[in-house]
N, CA, C and O atoms as CSV, one atom per row, in Angstrom:
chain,resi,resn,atom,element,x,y,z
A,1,UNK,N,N,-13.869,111.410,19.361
A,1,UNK,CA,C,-12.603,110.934,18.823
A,1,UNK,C,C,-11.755,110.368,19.955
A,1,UNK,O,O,-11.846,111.074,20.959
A,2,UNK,N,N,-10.823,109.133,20.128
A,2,UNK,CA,C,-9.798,108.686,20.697
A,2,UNK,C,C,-9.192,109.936,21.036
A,2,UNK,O,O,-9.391,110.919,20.322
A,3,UNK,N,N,-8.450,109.996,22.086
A,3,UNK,CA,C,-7.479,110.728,22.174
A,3,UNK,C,C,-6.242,109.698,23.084
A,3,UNK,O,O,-6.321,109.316,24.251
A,4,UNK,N,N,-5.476,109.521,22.388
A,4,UNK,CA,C,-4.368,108.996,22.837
A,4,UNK,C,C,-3.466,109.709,23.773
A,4,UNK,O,O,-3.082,110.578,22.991
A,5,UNK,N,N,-2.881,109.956,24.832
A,5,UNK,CA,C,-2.161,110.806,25.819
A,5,UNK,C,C,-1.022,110.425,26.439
A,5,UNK,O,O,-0.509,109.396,25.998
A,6,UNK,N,N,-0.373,111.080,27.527
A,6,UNK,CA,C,-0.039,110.196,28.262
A,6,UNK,C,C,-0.478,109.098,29.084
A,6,UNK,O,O,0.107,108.045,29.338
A,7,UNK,N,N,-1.774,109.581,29.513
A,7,UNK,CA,C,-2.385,108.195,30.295
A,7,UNK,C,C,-2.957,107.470,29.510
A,7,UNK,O,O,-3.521,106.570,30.134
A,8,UNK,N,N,-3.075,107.410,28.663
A,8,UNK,CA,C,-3.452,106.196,27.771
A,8,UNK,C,C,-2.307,105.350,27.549
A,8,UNK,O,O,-2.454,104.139,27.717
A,9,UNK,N,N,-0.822,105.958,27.080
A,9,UNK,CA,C,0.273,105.479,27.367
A,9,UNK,C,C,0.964,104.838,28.180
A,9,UNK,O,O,1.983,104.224,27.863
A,10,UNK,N,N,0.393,104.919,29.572
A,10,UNK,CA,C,0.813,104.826,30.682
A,10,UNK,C,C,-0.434,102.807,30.619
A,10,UNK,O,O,-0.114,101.618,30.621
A,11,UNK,N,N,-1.511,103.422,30.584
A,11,UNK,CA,C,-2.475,102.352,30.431
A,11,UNK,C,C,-1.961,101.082,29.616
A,11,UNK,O,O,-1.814,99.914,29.975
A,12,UNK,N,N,-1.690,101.850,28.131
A,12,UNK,CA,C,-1.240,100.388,27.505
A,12,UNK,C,C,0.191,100.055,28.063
A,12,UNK,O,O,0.559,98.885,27.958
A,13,UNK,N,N,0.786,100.701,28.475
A,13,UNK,CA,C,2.125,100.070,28.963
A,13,UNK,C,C,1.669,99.023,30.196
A,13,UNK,O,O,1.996,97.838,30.143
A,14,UNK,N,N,1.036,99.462,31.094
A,14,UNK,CA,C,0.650,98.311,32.115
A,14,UNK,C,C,0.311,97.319,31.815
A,14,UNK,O,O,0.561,96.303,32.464
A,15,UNK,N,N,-0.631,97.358,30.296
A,15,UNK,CA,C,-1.408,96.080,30.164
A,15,UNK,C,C,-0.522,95.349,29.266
A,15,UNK,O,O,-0.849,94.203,28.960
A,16,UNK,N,N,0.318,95.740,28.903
A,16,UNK,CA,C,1.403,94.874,27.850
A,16,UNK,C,C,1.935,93.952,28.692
A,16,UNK,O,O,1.995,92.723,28.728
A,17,UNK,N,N,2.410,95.108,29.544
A,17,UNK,CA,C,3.535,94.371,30.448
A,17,UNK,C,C,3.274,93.239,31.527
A,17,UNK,O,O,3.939,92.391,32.122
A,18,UNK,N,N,1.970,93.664,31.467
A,18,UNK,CA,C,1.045,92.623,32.397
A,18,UNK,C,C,1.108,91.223,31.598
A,18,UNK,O,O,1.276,90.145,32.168
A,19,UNK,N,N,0.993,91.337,30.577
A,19,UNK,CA,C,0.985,90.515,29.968
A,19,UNK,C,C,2.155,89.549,29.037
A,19,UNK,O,O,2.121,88.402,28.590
A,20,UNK,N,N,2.978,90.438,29.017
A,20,UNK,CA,C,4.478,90.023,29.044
A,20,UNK,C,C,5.199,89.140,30.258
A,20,UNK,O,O,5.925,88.158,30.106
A,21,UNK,N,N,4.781,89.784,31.541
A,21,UNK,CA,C,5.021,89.251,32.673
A,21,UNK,C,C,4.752,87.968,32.948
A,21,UNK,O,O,5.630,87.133,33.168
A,22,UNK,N,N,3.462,87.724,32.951
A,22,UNK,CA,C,2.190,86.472,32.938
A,22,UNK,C,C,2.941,85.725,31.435
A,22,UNK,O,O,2.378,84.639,31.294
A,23,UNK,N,N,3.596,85.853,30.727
A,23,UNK,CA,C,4.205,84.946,29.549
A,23,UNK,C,C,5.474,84.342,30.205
A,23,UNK,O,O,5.651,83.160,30.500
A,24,UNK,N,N,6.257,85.307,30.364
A,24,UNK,CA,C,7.197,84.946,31.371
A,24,UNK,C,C,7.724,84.293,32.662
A,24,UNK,O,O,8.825,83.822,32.947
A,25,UNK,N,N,6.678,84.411,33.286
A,25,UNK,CA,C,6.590,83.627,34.377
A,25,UNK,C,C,6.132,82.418,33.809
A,25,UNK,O,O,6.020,81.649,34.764
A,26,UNK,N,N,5.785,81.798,32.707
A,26,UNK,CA,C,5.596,80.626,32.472
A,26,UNK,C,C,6.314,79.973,31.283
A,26,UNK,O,O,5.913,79.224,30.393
A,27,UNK,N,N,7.467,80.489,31.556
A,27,UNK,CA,C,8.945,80.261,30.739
A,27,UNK,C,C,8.508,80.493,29.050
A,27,UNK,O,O,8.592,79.512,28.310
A,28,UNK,N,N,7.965,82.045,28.392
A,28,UNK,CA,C,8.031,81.947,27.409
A,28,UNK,C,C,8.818,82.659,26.602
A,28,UNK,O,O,8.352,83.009,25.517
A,29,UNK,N,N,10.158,83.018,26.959
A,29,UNK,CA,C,11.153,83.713,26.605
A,29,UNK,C,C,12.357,82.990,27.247
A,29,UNK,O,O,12.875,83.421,28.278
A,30,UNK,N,N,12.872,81.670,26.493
A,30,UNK,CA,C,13.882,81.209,27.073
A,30,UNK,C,C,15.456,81.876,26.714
A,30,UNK,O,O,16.422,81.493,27.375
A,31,UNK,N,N,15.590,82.709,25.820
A,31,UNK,CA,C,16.946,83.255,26.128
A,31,UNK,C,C,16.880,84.682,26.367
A,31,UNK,O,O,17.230,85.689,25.751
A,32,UNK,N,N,16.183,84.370,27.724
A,32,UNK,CA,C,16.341,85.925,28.612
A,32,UNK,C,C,17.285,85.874,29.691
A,32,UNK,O,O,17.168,85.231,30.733
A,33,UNK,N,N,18.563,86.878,29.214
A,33,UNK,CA,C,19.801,86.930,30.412
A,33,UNK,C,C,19.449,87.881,31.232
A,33,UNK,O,O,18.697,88.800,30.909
A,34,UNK,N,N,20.023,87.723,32.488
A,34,UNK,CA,C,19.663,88.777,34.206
A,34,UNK,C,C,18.388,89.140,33.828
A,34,UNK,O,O,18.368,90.250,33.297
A,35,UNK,N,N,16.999,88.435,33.939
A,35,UNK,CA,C,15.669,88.548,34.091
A,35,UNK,C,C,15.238,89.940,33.146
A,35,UNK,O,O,14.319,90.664,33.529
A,36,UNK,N,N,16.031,90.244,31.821
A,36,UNK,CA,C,15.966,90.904,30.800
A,36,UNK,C,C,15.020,90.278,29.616
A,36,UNK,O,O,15.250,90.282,28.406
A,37,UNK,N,N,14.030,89.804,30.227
A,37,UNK,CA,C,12.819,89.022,29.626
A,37,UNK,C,C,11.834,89.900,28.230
A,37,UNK,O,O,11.399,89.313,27.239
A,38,UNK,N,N,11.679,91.330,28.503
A,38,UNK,CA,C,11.091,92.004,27.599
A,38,UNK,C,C,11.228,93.282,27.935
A,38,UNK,O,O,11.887,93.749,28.864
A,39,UNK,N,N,10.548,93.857,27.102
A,39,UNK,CA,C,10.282,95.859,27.135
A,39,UNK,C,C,9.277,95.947,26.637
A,39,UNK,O,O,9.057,95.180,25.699
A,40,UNK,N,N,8.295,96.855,27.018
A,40,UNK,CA,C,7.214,98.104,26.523
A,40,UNK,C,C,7.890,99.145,26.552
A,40,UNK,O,O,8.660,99.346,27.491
A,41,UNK,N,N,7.708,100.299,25.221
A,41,UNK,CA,C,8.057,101.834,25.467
A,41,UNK,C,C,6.692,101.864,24.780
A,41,UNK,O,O,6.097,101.081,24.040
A,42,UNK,N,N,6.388,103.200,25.363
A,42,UNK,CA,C,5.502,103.890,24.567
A,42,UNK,C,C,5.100,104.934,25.082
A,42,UNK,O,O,3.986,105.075,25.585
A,43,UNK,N,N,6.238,106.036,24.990
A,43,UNK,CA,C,6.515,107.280,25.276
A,43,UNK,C,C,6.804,107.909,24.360
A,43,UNK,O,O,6.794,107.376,23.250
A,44,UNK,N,N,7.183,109.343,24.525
A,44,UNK,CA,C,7.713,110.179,23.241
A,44,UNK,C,C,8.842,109.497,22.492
A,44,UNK,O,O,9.004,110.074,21.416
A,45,UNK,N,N,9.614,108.569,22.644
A,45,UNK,CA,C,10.291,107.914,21.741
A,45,UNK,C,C,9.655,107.182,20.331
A,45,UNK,O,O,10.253,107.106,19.258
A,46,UNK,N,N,8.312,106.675,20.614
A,46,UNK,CA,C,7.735,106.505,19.707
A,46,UNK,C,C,6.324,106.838,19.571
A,46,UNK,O,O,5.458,105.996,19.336
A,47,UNK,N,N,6.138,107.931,19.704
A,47,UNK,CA,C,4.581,108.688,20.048
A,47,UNK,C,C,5.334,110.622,19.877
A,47,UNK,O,O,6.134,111.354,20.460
A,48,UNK,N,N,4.505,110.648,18.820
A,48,UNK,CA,C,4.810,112.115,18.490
A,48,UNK,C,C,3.586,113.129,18.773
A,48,UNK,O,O,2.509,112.538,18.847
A,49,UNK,N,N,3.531,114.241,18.912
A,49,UNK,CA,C,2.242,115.046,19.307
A,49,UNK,C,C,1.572,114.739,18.009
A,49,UNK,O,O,0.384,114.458,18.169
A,50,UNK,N,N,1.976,114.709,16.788
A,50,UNK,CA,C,1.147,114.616,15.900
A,50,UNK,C,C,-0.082,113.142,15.750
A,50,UNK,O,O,-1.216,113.021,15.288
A,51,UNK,N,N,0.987,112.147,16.476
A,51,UNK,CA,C,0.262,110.846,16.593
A,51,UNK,C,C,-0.873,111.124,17.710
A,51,UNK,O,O,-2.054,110.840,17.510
A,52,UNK,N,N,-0.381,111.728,18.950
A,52,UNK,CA,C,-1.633,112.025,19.784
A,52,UNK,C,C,-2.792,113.216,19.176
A,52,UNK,O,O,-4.013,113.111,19.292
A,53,UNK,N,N,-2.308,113.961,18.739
A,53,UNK,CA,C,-3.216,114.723,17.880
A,53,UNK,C,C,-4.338,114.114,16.971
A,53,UNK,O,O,-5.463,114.567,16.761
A,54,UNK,N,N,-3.677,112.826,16.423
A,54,UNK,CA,C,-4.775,111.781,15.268
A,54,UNK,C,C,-4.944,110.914,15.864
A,54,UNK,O,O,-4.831,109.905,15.167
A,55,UNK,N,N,-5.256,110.632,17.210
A,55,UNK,CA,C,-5.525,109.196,18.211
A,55,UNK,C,C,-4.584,108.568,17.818
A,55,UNK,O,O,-5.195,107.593,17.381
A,56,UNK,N,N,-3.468,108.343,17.612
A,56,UNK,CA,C,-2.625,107.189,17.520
A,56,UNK,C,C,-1.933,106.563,18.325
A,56,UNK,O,O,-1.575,107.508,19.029
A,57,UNK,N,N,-1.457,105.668,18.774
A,57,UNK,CA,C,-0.725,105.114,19.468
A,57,UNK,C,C,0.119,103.833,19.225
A,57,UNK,O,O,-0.236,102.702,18.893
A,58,UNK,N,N,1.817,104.553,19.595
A,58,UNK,CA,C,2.490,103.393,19.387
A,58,UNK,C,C,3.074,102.961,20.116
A,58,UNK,O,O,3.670,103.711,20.890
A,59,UNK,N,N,3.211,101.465,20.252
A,59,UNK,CA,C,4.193,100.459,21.374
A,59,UNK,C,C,5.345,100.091,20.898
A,59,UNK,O,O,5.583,99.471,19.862
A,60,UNK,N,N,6.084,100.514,21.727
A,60,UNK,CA,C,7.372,98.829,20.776
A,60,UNK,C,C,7.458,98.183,22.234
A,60,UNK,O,O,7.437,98.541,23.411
A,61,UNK,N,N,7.580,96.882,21.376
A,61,UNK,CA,C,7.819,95.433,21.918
A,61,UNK,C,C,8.827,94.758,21.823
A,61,UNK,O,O,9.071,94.519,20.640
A,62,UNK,N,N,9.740,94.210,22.704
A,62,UNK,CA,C,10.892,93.362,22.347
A,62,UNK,C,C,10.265,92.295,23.694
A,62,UNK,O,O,9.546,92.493,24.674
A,63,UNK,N,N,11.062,90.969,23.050
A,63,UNK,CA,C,11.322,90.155,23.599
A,63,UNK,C,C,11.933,89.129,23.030
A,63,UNK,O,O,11.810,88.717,21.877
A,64,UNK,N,N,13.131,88.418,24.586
A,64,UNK,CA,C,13.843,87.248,24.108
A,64,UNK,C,C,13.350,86.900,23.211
A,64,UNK,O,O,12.182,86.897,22.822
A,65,UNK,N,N,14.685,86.424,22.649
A,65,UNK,CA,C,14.146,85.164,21.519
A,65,UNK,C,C,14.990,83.876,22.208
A,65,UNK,O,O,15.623,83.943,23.262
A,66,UNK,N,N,14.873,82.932,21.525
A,66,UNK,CA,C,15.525,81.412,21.857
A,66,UNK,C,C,17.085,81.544,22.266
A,66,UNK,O,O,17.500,80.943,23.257
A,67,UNK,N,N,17.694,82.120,21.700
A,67,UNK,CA,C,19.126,82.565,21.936
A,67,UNK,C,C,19.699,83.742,23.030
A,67,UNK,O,O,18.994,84.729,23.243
A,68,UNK,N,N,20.577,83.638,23.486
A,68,UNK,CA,C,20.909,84.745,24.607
A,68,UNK,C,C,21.383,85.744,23.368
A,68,UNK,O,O,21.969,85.722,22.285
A,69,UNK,N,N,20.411,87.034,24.717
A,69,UNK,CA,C,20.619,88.614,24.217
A,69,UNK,C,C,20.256,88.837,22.888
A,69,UNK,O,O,20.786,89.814,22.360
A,70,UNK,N,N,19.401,88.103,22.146
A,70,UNK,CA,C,19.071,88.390,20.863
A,70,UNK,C,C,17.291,88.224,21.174
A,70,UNK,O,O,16.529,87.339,21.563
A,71,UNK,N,N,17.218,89.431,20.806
A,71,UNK,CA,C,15.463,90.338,20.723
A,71,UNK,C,C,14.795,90.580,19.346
A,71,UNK,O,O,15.323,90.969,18.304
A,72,UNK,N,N,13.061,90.146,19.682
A,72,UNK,CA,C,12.767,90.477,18.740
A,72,UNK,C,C,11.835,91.516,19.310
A,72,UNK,O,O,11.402,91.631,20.456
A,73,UNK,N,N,11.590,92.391,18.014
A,73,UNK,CA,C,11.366,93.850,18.250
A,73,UNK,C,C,9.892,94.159,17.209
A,73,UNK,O,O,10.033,93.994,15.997
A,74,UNK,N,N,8.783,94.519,17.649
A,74,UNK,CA,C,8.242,95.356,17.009
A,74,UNK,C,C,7.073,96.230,17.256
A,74,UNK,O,O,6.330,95.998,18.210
A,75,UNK,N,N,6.901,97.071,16.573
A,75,UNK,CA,C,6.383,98.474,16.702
A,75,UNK,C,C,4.789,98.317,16.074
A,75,UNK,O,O,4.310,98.296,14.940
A,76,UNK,N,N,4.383,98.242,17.128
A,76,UNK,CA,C,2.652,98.128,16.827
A,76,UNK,C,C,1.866,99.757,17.098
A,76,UNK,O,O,1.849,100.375,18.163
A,77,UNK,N,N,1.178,100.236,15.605
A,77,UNK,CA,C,0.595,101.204,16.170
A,77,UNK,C,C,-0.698,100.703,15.581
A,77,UNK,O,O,-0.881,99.979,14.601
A,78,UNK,N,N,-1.740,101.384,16.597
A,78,UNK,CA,C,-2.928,101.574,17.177
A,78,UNK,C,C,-3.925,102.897,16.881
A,78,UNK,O,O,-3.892,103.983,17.459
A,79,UNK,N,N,-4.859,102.449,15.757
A,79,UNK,CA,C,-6.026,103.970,16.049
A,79,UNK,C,C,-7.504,103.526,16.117
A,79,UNK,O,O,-7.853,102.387,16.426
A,80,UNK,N,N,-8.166,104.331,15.863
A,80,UNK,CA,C,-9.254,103.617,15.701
A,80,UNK,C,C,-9.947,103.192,14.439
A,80,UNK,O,O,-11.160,103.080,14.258
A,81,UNK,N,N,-9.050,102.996,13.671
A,81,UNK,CA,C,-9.052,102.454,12.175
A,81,UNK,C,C,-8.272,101.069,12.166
A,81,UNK,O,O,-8.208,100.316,11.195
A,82,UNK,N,N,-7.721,100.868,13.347
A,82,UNK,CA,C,-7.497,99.665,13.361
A,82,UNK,C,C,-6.207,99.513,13.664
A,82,UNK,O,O,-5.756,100.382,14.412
A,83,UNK,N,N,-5.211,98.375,13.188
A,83,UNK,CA,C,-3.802,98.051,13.852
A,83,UNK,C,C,-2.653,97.827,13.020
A,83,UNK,O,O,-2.759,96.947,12.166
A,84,UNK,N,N,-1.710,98.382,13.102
A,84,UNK,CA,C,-0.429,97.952,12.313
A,84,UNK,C,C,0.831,97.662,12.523
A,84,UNK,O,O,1.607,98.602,12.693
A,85,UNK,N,N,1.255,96.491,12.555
A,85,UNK,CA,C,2.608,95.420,13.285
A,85,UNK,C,C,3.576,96.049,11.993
A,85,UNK,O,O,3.327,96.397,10.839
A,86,UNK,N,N,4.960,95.988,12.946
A,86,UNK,CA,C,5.696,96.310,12.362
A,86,UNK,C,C,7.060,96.000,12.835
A,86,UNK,O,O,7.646,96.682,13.676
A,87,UNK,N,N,7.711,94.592,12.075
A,87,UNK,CA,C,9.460,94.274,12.948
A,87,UNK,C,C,10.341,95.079,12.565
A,87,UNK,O,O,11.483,95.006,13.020
């Protein structure tokens, strides 16, 4: 079985952000104010023992949108049944 953890948490946060970064640096968040370009969480804010208990794992995602200080946001969880987006 998956087991989702902290270091798995820790894992997908790098690779998001890796990849958030690499978007960014090639101007794809144009109304990002003071280099407030995006976020990964995916800590106990949105990851409950019960979700690590059933392999689950969830991200939230924001990033600029076209306009200053206005984000779009959503909450992708992850098992091994597959994936579910959520704004």
């Amino acid at each position: 079985m998956y087991h989702a953890d902290r270091n798995a948490w820790a894992r997908v946060r790098r690779q998001v952000s890796q990849f958030l970064r690499d978007l960014a640096e090639a101007g794809a968040f144009p109304g990002a104010v003071d280099g407030k370009d995006w976020f990964v969480v995916t800590d106990e804010r949105v990851n409950t023992e019960h979700d690590t208990l059933l392999g689950r794992i969830s991200i939230l995602v924001g990033f600029a949108a076209s306009r200053p200080a206005e984000f779009h946001t959503y909450l992708i969880t992850h098992s091994t049944a597959g994936s579910v987006v959520r704004p």
